[in-house]
Every structure is written in C-alpha cells, then in structure tokens.
N, C-alpha and C positions, 0 to 999 in steps of 0.2 A: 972662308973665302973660296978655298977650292971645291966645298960643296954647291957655295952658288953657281960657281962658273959651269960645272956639272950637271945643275939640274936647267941655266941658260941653254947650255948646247944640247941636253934633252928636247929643250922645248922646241928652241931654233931648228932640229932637226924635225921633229914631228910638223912643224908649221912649212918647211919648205919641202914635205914629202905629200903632205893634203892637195888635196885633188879634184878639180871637177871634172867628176864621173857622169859622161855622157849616156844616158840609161833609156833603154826602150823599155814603153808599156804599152797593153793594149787601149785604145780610146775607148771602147766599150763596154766598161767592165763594173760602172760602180755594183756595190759600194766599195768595192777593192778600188779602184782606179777613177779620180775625176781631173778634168783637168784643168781646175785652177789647186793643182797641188796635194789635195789632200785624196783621202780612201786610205781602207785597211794596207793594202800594200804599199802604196805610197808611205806613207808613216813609214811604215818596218824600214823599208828599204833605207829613207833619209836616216833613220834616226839610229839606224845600224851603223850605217856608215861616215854620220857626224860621231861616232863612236871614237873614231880617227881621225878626229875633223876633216874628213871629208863631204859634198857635198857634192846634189846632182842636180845636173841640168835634165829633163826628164823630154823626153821624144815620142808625142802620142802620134803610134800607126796601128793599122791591121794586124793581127798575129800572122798572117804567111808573110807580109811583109819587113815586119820584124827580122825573121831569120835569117832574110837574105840580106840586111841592112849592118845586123852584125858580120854575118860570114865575108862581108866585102868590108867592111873593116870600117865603115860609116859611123860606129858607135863604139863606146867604149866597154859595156854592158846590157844585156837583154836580161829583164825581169819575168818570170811565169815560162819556164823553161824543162825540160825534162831529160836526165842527165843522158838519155839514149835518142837524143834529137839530132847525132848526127854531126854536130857542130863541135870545130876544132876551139876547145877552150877549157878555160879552170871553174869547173862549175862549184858552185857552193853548197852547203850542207842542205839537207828538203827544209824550208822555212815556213812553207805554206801549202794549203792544197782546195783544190775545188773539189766539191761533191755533185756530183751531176746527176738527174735522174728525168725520167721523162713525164711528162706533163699534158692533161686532159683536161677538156669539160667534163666538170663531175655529170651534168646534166647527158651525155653520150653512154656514158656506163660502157665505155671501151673496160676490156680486159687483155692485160700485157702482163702476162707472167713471165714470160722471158722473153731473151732478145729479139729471136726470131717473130715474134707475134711485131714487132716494127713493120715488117714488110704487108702486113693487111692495113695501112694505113698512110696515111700524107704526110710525113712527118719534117722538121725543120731544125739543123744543130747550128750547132757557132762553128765559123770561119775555120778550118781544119783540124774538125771533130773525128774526121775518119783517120786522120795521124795521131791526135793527143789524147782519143778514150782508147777503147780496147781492140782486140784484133777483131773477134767475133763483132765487135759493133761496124767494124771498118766492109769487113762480108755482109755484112747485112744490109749497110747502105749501099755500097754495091749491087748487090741483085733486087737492089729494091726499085733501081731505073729511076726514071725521072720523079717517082713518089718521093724521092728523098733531094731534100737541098741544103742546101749552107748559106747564112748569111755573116756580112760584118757587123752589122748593127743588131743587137742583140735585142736593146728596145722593141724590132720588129717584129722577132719571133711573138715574144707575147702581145703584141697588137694583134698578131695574124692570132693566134691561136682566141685570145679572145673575142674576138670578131669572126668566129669560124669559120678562117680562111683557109685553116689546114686543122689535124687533126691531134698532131704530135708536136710538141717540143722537148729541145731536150737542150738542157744547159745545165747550170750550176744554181743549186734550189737560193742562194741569196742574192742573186742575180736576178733571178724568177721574182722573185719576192718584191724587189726593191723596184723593177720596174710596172709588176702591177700593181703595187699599190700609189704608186707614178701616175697610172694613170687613170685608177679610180680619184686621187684626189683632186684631180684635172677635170673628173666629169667625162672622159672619154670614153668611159665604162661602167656598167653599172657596179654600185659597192656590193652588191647581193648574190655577184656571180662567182658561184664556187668551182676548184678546179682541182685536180686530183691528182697526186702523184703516185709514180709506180717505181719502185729502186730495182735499179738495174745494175747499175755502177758502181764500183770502191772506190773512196776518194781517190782523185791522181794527184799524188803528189810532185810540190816544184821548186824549181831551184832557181839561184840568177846566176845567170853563166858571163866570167869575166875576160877582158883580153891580158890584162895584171894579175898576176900570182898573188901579188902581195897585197894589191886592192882586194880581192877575193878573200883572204885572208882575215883581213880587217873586216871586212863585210862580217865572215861566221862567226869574229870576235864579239861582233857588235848584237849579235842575234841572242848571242850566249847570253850577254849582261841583260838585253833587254827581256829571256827570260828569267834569267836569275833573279831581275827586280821586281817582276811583277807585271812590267810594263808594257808587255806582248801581250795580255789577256787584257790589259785595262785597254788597248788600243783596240781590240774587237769588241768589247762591252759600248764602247764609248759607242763606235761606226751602230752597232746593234739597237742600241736606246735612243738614238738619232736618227735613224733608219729605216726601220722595220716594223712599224706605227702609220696607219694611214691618218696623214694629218687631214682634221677636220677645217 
C-alpha cells in the first residue's frame, strides 16, 4: 500500500511539473526544421523533452530574431544556439551541429582554397553568418563590401546561386542539399547541373539555451537516453532516406 501511494505521488509529481515549453526555431532550416512539426531537430528537441513529459509549442522566426525574442523573455527556449551568444541563460549540453561549406557552379571552375579567396567573388550566407561561423569568415565578409549579403530564406541562396545570380553560397551542405534538389524536382532547374563544394568551415556546434534550470536539465537527460537507445541516429537516417533523393 505504501509503495503505491509512492510511486502515485511520483507520478502526480512529475505530471504537475511537465511543461509547455515555448521553443524558438529557425523557419528556414529543413530538413532540421519544418513547420508543420517535424525535421531532424524538431524530433530531438520534442522527443528529448517528452523524456519528462514535457512538451513544445514550437515559434517559427528568423535566427536574429530569435535572440532578441528570448532575451525579452517572449519564449521559454531558443533551439540552434551557441553557448558564447551572449544570452543570459542555462544552455544545454552541444546536441547538434551544422557543417557549412561554400558552394559553386561546378561549370565556373572557381577556386577557393581558403577564406580569403571569398572576397574575389559575390557571395550569399544565412541570416547572421558573420556572428555564428568564424571570426576570419566574419573579416572577410566585411571587407568584402557589398559582394557579400545575408538572407533569411535559405531556399534563395540556392535559387540565386543556381540561376547564376551570384557566385558563392555558403550554408550548411544538407541544407544545400535538400533545397536543390527541391527544386530540381520542381523543374525549376535543370537535374544535370552540377555544383561544387569547397570546406572551409568546422562543424559549429549548438545547444538549446533555457529560461529553467530544470527544464534544461531534462532536456540533456532526454538527449542522453535518446542516444543511448539508438534513437538520435535513427532520427537522422529516417530525415536522410526521406530527403536527400531527388524524387522523380
């Protein structure tokens, strides 16, 4: 009898501490991020956090916008985060990361061996590229002048760049990936045009930064289990074999 009553007020505790976790993500971002719910990170994040039975109501904005949405206290969590961003909070353990590298018409036969060789070209990052890749990438678009832009819509870079509208992009290669072959299956490109990558970048890795200690907490509990089970690789196999395939 007294075990029950025990493992009742276990449970009755843990159901009156679960929590809808108000969580910002980038709108931009499949296959990480779409937004009727699902992507690689979207998974992680929920099914981290249903760890605790918690659950998120999820807030698609812009990444500059993000920051300032947490720092004013609008949200209860930002997703894709990097623990030297500045922001007063309990960041969680690195969960994820993006690999960025920059991107050609093979057909141009650019040559970019390192960072510096950017500034001989037009090139286009995602939405505050010059704060979240490196220092040296951050000088270079700088003295690169108006050769260098930022957008939020990430789709656009690789419109612009296949449609040689500019010369360079630089994002996160399954990113790259997912949107062109978006929109070779669209027909808005042709399937035969090839494009070149050049590595420049170490993956940056990120965190989700919380306004709760203990929701944060639960979060890196919940990372743990899902890689302890398996289920953090099966959730990028699944996004990858779904994905990354130009559908005919």
């Amino acid at each position: 009898m007294i075990k029950t009553i025990i493992l009742a007020s276990l449970i009755l505790s843990s159901t009156l501490y679960s929590k809808e976790v108000q969580t910002v993500f980038s709108y931009s971002t499949p296959p990480y991020v779409f937004k009727d719910g699902s992507g690689i990170v979207m998974t992680i994040v929920k099914e981290a956090l249903a760890n605790k039975s918690h659950t998120v109501k999820p807030v698609f904005v812009n990444i500059g916008r993000s920051f300032e949405m947490f720092k004013h206290g609008y949200v209860d969590a930002t997703s894709i985060i990097k623990k030297n961003s500045g922001l007063k909070a309990y960041y969680s353990e690195y969960f994820m990361q993006y690999h960025n590298a920059a991107f050609t018409l093979k057909s141009k036969q650019y040559e970019i061996k390192k960072m510096s060789d950017l500034k001989n070209y037009y090139f286009i990052a995602f939405q505050g590229a010059k704060k979240y890749l490196s220092k040296k990438f951050a000088e270079v678009a700088v003295d690169s002048g108006s050769k260098y832009s930022e957008v939020a819509d990430q789709r656009q870079q690789v419109y612009k760049l296949l449609h040689g509208r500019t010369d360079v992009v630089v994002m996160d290669r399954h990113i790259f990936r997912f949107y062109k072959n978006g929109l070779i299956a669209q027909g808005k490109v042709d399937k035969g045009i090839e494009t070149e990558l050049f590595e420049l970048f170490q993956p940056t890795k990120y965190r989700t930064a919380f306004k709760d200690k203990t929701i944060r907490d639960d979060f890196d509990e919940g990372i743990k289990a899902l890689k302890n089970s398996g289920r953090y690789d099966e959730i990028y196999n699944d996004y990858s074999t779904k994905y990354f395939e130009v559908k005919k």
